[in-house]
Steps between C-alpha positions, in 0.01 A plus 500: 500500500151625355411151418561364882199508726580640857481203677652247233706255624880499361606422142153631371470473164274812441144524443569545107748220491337171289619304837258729717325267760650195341862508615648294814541880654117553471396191768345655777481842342141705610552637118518169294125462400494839409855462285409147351161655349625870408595534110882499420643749312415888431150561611337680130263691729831676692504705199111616473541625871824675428322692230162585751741548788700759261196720519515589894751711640592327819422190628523385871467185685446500885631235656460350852661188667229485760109456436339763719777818463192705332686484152124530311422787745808691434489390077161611576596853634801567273207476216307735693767785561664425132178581345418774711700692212211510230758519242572124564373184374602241804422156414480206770531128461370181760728256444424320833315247321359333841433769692401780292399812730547784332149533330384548876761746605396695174146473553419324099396163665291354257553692224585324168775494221402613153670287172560685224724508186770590657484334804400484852345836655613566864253622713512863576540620871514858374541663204899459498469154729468167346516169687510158341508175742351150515252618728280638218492140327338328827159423502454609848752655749529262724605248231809318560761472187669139540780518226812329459790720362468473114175582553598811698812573225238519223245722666795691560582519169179585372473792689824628402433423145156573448390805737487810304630767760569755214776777526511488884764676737563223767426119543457358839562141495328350847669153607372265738796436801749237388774426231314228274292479229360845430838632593693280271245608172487847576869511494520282168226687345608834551901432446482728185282762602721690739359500825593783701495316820356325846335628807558265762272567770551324866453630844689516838526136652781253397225250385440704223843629428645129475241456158588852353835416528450249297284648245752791462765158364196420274514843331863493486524139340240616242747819451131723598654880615400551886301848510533446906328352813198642610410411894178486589338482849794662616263668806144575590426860504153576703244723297439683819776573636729463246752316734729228325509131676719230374305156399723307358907534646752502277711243715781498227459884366217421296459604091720776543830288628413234242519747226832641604643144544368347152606823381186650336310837556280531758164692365358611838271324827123528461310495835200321585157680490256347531265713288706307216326198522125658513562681233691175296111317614332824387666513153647849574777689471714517876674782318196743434310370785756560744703782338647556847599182645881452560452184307388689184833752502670177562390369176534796285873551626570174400300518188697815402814251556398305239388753217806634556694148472280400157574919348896451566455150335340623243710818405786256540311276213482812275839595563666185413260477180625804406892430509423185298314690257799800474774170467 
């Protein structure tokens, strides 16, 4: 089931199969240019990232359905309060490969990457941040990157291959909304490097539910481990007054009701301040720069959530390693 794109028709072949984007089953398919012109076979490179992946603890993709959920802001943030620990190296990585915005909500627009022998150089937010995205190779920011998918897949690549994050504690992996392209190679790529798991961010309304729901199938066909739903948006909270106002209903129960009935943990609701996006134009931290906000104990909570999730994953690692070992 790895092989089968979300929305393949039936009696896919797989995207590894010799008959990818050739067979009868492939007419009509939104994936067949991309299958006819991807190489068959084991990808040689698979291996190279397995080996750079092997040196960072956890890894973790956030995922939304939806464009416009505030999945960079929150990858954003997560970076923030996960580095906040100076004993941690937190590495992050722009995969959205049209609409690369985290250099902005970092505040390193314009800054460049460094080549050297062994590899690409991320560009340091802080002395235990690094960011990597597209965004540093435009000319200008307001550039527009016009790429077909294999184009996509191998910049992809290349920054999973080549980028020389170093020993590092945590990988964020930033996806643009959707279950295509950059989906479908970061799943392919990574399949040996044991991912610890998805975010998938959405908020309230059923508009956005109906995609998530869909992305949390992707990450099940692609066997990727759920960490849990974030919702986002869930309310407005005033800085004045502090009162909570509902923006967006939840007309069907919103992330949290979705996440009981696809049966996968609910991280927490993060309400709407918006101090967030000044700060995301400003380049700051929400976190440090509104230490009090309901918003920012929101996040940590949830942040907590997921340490703890990627610890227990980990002790369970070490604890399986070490009954093999003993056998």
């Amino acid at each position: 089931m790895a092989d089968i794109p979300q929305n393949a028709p039936d009696h896919c072949p797989g995207t590894g199969s010799d008959q990818a984007g050739k067979s009868t089953a492939c007419q009509g398919c939104p994936n067949q240019n991309v299958c006819a012109t991807k190489p068959k076979g084991p990808d040689p490179d698979v291996g190279d990232i397995t080996e750079k992946m092997s040196k960072i603890k956890h890894k973790l993709i956030i995922l939304s359905g939806k464009g416009g959920v505030g999945k960079s802001t929150f990858t954003a943030h997560l970076a923030h309060g996960l580095s906040s620990d100076n004993d941690k190296q937190i590495g992050v990585l722009d995969v959205d490969i049209c609409g690369p915005s985290l250099p902005k909500i970092f505040g390193v627009e314009g800054e460049q990457v460094h080549q050297s022998g062994s590899g690409w150089s991320p560009v340091y937010v802080d002395d235990n941040l690094s960011l990597m995205s597209v965004g540093f190779l435009l000319s200008k920011a307001d550039e527009a990157v016009i790429w077909r998918g294999p184009k996509k897949n191998g910049m992809i690549k290349q920054f999973l291959r080549d980028v020389d994050w170093g020993e590092i504690d945590y990988l964020l992996i930033d996806t643009p909304p959707g279950t295509s392209d950059e989906h479908l190679s970061i799943a392919q790529y990574l399949k040996e490097s044991d991912v610890d798991g998805a975010i998938v961010i959405t908020t309230p309304q059923e508009v956005a539910l109906l995609d998530v729901r869909k992305e949390i199938t992707f990450c099940r066909k692609v066997d990727l481990p759920i960490i849990g739903v974030v919702e986002n948006m869930s309310s407005f909270v005033c800085p004045k007054c502090k009162v909570s106002t509902q923006i967006f209903p939840a007309s069907t129960g919103g992330g949290q009701k979705m996440a009981e009935d696809m049966n996968v943990p609910f991280l927490g609701s993060l309400p709407l301040d918006p101090r967030i996006g000044k700060c995301c134009d400003e380049g700051k931290s929400f976190l440090t720069e509104v230490p009090d906000s309901p918003a920012t104990q929101a996040y940590k909570q949830i942040m907590s959530k997921i340490v703890e999730y990627c610890t227990k994953r980990n002790e369970n690692r070490e604890s399986d390693s070490g009954e093999m070992k003993t056998n």
